[in-house]
C-alpha positions as CSV (number, residue, x, y, z in Angstrom):
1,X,198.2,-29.6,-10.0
2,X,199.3,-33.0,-10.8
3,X,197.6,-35.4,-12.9
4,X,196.8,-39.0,-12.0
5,X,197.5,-42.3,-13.9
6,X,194.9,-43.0,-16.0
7,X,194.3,-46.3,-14.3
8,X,193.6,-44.6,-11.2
9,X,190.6,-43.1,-12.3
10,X,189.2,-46.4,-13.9
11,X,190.5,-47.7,-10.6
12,X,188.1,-45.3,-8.4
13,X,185.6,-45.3,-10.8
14,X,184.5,-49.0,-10.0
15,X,185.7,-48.7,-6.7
16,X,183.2,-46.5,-6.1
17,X,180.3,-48.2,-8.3
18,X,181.0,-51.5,-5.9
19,X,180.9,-49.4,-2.8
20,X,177.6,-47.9,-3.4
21,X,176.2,-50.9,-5.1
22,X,175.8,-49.6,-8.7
23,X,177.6,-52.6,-9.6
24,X,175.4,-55.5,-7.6
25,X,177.7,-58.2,-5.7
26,X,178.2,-61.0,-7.6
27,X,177.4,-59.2,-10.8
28,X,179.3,-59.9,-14.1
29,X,182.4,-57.5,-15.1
30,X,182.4,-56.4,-18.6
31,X,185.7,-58.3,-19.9
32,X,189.1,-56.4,-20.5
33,X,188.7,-55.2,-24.2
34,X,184.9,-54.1,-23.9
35,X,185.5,-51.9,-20.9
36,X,188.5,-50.7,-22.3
37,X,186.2,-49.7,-25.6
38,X,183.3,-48.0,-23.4
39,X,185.8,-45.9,-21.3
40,X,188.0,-45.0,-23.9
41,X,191.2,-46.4,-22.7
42,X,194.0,-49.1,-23.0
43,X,193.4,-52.7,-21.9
44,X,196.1,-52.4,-19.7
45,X,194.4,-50.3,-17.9
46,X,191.6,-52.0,-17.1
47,X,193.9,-54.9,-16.5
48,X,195.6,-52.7,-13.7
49,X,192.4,-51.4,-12.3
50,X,191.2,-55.2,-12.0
51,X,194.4,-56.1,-10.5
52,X,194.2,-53.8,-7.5
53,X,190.2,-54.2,-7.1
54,X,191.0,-58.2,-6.8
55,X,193.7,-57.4,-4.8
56,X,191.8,-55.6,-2.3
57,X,189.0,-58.6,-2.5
58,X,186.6,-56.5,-4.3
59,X,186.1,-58.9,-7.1
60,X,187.4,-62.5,-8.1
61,X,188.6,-64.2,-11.4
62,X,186.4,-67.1,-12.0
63,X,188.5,-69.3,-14.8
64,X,186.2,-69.6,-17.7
65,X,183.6,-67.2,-16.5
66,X,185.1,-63.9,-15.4
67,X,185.4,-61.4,-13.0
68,X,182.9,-60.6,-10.5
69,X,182.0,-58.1,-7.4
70,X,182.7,-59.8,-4.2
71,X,181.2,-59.2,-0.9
72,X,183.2,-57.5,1.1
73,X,184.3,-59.5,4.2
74,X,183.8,-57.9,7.9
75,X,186.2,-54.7,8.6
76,X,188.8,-57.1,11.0
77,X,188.7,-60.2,12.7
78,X,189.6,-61.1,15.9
79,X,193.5,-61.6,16.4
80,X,194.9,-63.5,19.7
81,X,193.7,-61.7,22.6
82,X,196.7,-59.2,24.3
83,X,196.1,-59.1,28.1
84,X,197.9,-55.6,27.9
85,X,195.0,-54.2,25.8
86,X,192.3,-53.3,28.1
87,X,190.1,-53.4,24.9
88,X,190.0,-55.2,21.7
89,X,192.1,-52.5,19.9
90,X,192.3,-54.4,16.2
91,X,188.1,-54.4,16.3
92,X,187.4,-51.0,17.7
93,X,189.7,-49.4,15.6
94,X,189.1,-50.8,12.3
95,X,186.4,-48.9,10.7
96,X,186.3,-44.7,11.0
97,X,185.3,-42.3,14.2
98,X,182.9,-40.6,12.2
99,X,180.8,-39.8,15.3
100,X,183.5,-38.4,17.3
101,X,185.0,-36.7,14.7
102,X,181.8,-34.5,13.9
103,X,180.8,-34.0,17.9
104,X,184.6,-33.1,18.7
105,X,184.7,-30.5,15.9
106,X,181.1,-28.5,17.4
107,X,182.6,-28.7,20.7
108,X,186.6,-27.7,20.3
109,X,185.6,-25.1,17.8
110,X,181.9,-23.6,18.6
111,X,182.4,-21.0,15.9
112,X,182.6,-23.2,13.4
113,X,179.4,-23.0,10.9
114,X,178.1,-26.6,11.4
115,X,177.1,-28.3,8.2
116,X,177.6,-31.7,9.4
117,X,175.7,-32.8,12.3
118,X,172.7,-34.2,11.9
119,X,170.5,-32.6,13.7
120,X,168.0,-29.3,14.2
121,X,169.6,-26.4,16.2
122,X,170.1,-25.8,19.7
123,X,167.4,-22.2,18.2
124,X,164.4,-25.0,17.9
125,X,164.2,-25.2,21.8
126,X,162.8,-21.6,22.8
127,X,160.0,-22.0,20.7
128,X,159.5,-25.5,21.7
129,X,158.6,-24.7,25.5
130,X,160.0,-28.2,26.1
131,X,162.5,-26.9,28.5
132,X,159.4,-26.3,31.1
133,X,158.5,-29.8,31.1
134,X,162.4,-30.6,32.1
135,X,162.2,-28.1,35.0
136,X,158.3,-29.7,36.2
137,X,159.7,-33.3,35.2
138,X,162.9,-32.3,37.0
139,X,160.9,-31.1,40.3
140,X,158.9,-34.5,40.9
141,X,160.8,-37.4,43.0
142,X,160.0,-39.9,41.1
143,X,161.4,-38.7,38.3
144,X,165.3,-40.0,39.9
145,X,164.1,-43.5,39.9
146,X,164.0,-46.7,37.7
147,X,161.5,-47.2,35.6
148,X,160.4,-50.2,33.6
149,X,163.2,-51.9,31.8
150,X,160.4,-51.5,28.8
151,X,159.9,-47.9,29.4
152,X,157.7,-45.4,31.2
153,X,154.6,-46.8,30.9
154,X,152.9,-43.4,30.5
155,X,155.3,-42.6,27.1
156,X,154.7,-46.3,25.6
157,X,150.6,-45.5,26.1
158,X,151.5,-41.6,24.3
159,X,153.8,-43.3,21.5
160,X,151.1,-45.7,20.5
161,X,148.3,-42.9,20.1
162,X,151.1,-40.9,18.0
163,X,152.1,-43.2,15.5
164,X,148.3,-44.8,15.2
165,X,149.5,-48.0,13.2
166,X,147.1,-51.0,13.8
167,X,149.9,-53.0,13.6
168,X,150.6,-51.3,17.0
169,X,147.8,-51.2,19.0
170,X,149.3,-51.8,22.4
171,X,152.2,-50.6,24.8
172,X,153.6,-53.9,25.3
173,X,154.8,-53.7,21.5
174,X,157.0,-50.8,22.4
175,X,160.5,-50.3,23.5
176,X,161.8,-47.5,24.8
177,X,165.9,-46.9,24.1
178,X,168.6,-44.6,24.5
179,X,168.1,-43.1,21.2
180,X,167.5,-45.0,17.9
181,X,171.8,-45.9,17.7
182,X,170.9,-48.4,20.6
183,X,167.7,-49.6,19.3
184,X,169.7,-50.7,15.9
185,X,172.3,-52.3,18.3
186,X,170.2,-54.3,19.9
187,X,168.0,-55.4,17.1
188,X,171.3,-55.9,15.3
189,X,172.9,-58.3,18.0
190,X,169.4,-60.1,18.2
191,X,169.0,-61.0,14.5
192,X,172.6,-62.0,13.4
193,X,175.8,-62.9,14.6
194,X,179.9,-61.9,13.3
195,X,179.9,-62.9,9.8
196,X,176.4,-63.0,9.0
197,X,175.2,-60.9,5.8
198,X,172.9,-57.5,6.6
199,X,171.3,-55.4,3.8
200,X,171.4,-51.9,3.6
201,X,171.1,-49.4,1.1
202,X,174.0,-47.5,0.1
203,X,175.2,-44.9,1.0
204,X,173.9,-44.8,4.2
205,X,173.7,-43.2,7.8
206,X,177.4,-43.7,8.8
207,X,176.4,-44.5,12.6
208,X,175.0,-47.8,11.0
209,X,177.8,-48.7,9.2
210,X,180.2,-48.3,12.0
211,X,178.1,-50.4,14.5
212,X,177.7,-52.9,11.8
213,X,180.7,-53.4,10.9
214,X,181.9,-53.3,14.7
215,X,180.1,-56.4,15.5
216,X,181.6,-58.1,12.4
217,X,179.0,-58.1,9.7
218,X,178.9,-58.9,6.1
219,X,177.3,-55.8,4.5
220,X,175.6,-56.1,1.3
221,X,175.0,-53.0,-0.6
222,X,172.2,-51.6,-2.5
223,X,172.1,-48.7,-4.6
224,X,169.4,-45.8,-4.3
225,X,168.2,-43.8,-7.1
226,X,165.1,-40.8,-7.0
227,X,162.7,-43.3,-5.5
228,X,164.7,-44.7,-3.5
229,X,166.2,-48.4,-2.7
230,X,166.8,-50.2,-6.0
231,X,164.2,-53.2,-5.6
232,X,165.0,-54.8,-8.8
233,X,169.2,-55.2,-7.0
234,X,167.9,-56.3,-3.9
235,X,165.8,-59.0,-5.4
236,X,169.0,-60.3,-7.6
237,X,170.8,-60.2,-3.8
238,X,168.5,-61.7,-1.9
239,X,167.9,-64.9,-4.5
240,X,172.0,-65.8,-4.2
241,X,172.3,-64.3,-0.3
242,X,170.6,-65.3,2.7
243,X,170.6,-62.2,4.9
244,X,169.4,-62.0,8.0
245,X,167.9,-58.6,7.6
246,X,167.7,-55.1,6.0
247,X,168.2,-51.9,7.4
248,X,166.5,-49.3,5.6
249,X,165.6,-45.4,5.7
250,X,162.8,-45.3,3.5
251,X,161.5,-41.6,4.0
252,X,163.9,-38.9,3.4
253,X,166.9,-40.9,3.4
254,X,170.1,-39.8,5.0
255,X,172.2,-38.9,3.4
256,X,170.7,-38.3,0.0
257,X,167.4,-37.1,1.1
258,X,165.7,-39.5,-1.1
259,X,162.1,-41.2,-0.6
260,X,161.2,-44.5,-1.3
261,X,157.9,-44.9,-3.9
262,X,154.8,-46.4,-2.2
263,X,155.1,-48.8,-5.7
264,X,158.2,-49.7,-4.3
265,X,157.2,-50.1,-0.4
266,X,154.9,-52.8,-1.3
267,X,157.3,-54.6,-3.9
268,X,159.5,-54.6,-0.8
269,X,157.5,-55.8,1.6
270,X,156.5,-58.6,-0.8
271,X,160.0,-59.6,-1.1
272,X,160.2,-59.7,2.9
273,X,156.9,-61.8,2.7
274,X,158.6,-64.4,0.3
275,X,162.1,-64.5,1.7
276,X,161.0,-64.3,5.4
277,X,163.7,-61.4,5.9
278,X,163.2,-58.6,8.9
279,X,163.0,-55.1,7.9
280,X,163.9,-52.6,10.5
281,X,162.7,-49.3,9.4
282,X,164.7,-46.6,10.7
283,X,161.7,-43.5,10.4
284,X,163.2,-40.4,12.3
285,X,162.9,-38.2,9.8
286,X,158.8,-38.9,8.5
287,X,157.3,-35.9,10.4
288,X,159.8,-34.0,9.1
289,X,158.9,-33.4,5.9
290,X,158.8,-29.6,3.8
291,X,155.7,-29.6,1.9
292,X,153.5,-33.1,1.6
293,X,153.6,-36.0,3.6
294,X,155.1,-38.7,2.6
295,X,154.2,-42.7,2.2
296,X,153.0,-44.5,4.7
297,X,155.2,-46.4,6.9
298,X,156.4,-49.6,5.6
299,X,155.3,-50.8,9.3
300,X,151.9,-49.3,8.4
301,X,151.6,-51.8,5.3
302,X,153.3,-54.4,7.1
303,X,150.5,-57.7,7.1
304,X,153.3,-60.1,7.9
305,X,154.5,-59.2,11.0
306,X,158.3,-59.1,9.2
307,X,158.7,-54.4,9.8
308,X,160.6,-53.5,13.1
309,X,160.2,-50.2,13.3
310,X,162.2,-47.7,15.5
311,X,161.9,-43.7,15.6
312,X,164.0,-41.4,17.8
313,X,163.1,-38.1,19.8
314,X,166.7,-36.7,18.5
315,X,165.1,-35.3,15.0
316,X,161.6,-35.1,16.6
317,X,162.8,-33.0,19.4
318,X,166.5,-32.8,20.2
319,X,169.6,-35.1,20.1
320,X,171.0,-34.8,24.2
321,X,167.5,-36.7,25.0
322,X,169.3,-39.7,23.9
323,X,165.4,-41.1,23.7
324,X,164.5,-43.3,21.1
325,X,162.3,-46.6,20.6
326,X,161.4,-49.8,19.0
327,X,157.9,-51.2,18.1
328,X,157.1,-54.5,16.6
329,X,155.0,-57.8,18.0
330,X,155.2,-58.8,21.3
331,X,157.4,-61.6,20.5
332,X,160.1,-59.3,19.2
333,X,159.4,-56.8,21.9
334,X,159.5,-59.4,25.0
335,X,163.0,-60.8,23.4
336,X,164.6,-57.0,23.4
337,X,163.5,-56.4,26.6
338,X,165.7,-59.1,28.0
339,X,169.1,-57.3,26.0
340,X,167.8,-54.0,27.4
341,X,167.8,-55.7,30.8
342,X,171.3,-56.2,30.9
343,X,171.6,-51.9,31.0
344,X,168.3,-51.8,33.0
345,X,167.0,-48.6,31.8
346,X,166.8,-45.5,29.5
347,X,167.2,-41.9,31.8
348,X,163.7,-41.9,33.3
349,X,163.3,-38.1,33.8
350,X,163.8,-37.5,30.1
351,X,161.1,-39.9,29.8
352,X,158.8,-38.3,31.8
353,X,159.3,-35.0,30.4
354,X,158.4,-36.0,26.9
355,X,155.3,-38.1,27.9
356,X,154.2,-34.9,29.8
357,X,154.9,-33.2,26.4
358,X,152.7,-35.5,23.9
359,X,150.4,-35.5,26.9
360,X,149.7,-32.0,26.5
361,X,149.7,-32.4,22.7
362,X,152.7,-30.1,22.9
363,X,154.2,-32.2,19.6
364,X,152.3,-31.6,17.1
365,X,152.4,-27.8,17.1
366,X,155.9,-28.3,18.0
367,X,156.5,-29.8,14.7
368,X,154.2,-27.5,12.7
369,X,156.4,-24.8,13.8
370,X,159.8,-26.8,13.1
371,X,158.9,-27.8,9.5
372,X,158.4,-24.0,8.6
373,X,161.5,-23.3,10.5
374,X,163.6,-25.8,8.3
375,X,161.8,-24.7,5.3
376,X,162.8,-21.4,5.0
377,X,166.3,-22.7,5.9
378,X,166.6,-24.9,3.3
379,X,165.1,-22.2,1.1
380,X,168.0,-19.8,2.5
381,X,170.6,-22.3,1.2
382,X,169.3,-23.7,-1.9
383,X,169.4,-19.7,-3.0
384,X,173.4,-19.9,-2.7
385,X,173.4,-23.6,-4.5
386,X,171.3,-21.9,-7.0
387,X,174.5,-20.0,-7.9
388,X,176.8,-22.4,-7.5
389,X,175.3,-24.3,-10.4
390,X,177.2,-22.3,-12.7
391,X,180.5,-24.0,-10.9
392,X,179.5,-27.4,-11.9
393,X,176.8,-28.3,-8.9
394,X,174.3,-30.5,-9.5
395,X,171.7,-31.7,-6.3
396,X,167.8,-32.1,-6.1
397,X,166.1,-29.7,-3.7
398,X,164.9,-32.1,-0.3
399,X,161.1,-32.6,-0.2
400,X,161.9,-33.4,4.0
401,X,164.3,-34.2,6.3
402,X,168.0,-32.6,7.5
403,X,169.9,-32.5,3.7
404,X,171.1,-31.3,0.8
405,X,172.5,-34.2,-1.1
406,X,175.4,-32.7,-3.2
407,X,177.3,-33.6,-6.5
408,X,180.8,-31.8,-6.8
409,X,182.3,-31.2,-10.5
410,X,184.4,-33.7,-11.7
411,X,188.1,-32.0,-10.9
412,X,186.7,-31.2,-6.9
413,X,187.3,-33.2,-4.4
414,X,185.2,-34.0,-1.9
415,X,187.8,-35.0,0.8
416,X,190.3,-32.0,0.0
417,X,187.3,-29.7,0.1
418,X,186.2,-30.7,3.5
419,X,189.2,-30.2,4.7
420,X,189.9,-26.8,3.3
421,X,186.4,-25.3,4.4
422,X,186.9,-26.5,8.1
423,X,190.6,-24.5,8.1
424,X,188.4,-21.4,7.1
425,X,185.2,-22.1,9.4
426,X,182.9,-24.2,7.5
427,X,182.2,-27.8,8.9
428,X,180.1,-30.3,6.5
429,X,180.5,-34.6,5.4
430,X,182.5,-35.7,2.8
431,X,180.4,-38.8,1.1
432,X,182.1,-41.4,1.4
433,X,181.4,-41.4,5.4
434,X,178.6,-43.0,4.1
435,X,180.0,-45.6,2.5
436,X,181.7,-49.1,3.5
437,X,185.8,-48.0,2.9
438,X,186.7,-44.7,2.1
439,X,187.1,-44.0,-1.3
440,X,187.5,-41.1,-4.3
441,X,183.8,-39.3,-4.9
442,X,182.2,-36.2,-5.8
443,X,179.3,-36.1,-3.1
444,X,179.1,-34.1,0.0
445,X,176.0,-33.4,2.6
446,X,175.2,-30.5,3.5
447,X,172.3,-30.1,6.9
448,X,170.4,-27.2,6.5
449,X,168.5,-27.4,9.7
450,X,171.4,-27.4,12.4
451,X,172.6,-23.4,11.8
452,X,170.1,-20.5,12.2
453,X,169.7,-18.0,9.2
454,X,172.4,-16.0,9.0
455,X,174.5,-18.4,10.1
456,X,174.0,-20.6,6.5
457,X,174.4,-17.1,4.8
458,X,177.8,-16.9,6.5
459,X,178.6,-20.6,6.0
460,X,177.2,-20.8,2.1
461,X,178.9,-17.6,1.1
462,X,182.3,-19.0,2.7
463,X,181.8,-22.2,0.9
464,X,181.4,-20.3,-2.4
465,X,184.2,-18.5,-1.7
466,X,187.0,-21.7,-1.5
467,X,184.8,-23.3,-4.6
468,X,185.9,-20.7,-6.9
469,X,189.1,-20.4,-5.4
470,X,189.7,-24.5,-6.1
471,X,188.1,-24.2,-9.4
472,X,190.3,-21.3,-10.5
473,X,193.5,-23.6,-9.6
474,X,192.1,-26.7,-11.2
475,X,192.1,-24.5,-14.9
């Protein structure tokens, strides 16, 4: 196995730390000699890595100052338009296919043992009894008709009772979408414009990052530790940036599973108070939690008006309702409504079925029995990481949500890995799909909640299988 230039691994080292904001933008570079000292190499290089990190506009020289992390600039721009191209080519194709990639693999190759999506499995629904409010749902006329561009009426009155916020109190705050990708769409095309800077932590869910960076923003990174977002960064950022707002998954993060402190909800929300920036909190995963709830909402403690929140039947329920929604004030709601307009509606029968669901408090045992569920299989796998310790595996078992959050020994990679396990069966994410570029890391996400029982024991014991192989070869 060949060994790479020293400088390469200096190179992705701080390629990586600027990706996933360890290294702040427009923080300070430690000059040539002292990094040189600290990792134990030459000053050339460091001189090398700095060369292709400036290169590749992740940081600039400042003459008399030093170097420092840059922000990076929008995926493409907009080249002169080719009437051949029936669309925009240079934009759509700039940033990854994650989505497709993941969706294509479940359905060309069913067999495969599904790490990677996102989602609970299709084994959820018998127990669920949802499918009988489908078949009722499906047997009313009414159900094949428009209904408010807002919403069904009768699910905005049952989504207000279930999320019991007195910031919330009334229908006409709430927005029903096609799933929570095109309630972040919409909030993102409201709030900013190509070029403008967005927050978000980092990593992050990877369907955000592609429609970000498809609409031309300027992300700016913040790292994530055990409690979540790194406040003290995000301050730093937002007194050199103006943002327009911050996209956050605050409970149970995806993809590293991690919870933001209720110490550190309220420091953020004071920092949205005193900036004026929008928050949309991105909540799908908060009833999905293992043992004990978690925080509160940040909309919950929101007193300034500045929390969009937006939750998704997808994680609640299942992912093909493509029913998701948006609550906030009046103001914010009336403005989405008129962008939701312009594709009229979300499916009204799905609708219906699910407000005939809460309606018959079907949910919350629903749930109830879904959190055990998930429980015991995320018990089922974290008995095969157990043993994998031993190979160099390091992760933190998830207190809620869809993932194990993975670190691979140093001489792994993650990429390679991926690729290898799909060839024998097993499908999972390399980490750096939740990043801004690709790049050279150790992380991979595993869902535990997608596969049934013996399923993971199939998958995990595969998995262990190509680990040893790779770390046997590495030697």
């Amino acid at each position: 196995m060949g060994r790479k230039p020293i400088y390469n691994k200096v190179y992705n080292q701080l390629r990586y730390q600027i990706l996933s904001g360890e290294l702040p933008i427009g923080s300070l570079l430690p000059p040539e000699r002292k990094l040189a000292e600290q990792m134990g190499v030459s000053r050339n290089t460091i001189v090398r890595a700095y060369s292709e990190l400036e290169a590749e506009g992740f940081i600039s020289s400042r003459r008399g100052s030093g170097r420092f992390v840059e922000p990076l600039p929008p995926v493409s721009t907009f080249s002169r338009f080719n009437w051949n191209d029936t669309y925009h080519s240079s934009m759509l194709n700039a940033y990854p296919s994650h989505m497709a990639d993941l969706l294509s693999v479940g359905i060309s190759q069913p067999q495969m043992v599904n790490f990677a999506h996102g989602h609970g499995g299709k084994h959820t629904l018998a127990e669920s009894g949802f499918a009988e409010y489908v078949r009722s749902t499906a047997a009313q006329l009414n159900s094949y008709y428009l209904t408010a561009v807002e919403g069904d009426p009768a699910l905005r009155e049952q989504l207000v009772s279930w999320m019991g916020m007195e910031q919330i109190s009334s229908p006409e705050q709430v927005l029903i979408t096609s799933g929570s990708q095109e309630a972040l769409y919409m909030l993102t095309t409201l709030l900013a414009r190509p070029g403008d800077a967005i927050i978000t932590e980092m990593p992050t869910y990877f369907g955000s990052l592609q429609l970000f960076q498809s609409l031309g923003m300027k992300i700016l990174p913040v790292p994530v530790d055990q409690q979540g977002m790194r406040i003290d960064v995000l301050e730093g950022l937002l007194a050199r940036y103006r943002a327009r707002f911050l996209y956050t998954v605050p409970t149970f993060h995806n993809p590293t599973g991690y919870t933001l402190s209720l110490e550190r909800r309220r420091r953020l929300l004071a920092l949205s108070e005193k900036y004026q920036l929008p928050i949309i909190e991105d909540d799908a995963y908060r009833h999905l939690h293992l043992e004990h709830e978690p925080p509160p909402s940040l909309k919950s403690l929101d007193l300034s008006g500045n929390v969009i929140y937006v939750n998704t039947f997808s994680k609640l329920l299942f992912p093909g309702l493509r029913i998701g929604w948006i609550a906030g004030s009046r103001q914010v709601i009336q403005l989405l409504s008129k962008i939701k307009e312009l594709s009229i509606s979300t499916n009204s029968l799905g609708q219906r079925a699910v407000a005939a669901f809460m309606s018959d408090q079907a949910l919350a045992p629903h749930l109830r029995h879904t959190r055990r569920l998930y429980r015991e299989q995320a018990e089922t796998m974290g008995h095969y990481l157990e043993k994998l310790k031993r190979l160099g595996f390091s992760y933190e078992k998830p207190a809620g949500g869809f993932y194990y959050w993975i670190a691979l020994p140093e001489e792994i990679d993650a990429r390679q890995l991926m690729l290898v396990c799909r060839r024998h069966g097993v499908s999972f994410t390399c980490g750096d799909m939740f990043l801004l570029r690709e790049a050279e890391q150790r992380f991979i996400r595993l869902c535990y909640t997608h596969e049934p029982q013996e399923q993971i024991e199939r998958g995990m014991s595969i998995l262990a299988d190509v680990l040893q192989a790779r770390k046997e070869f590495s030697l």
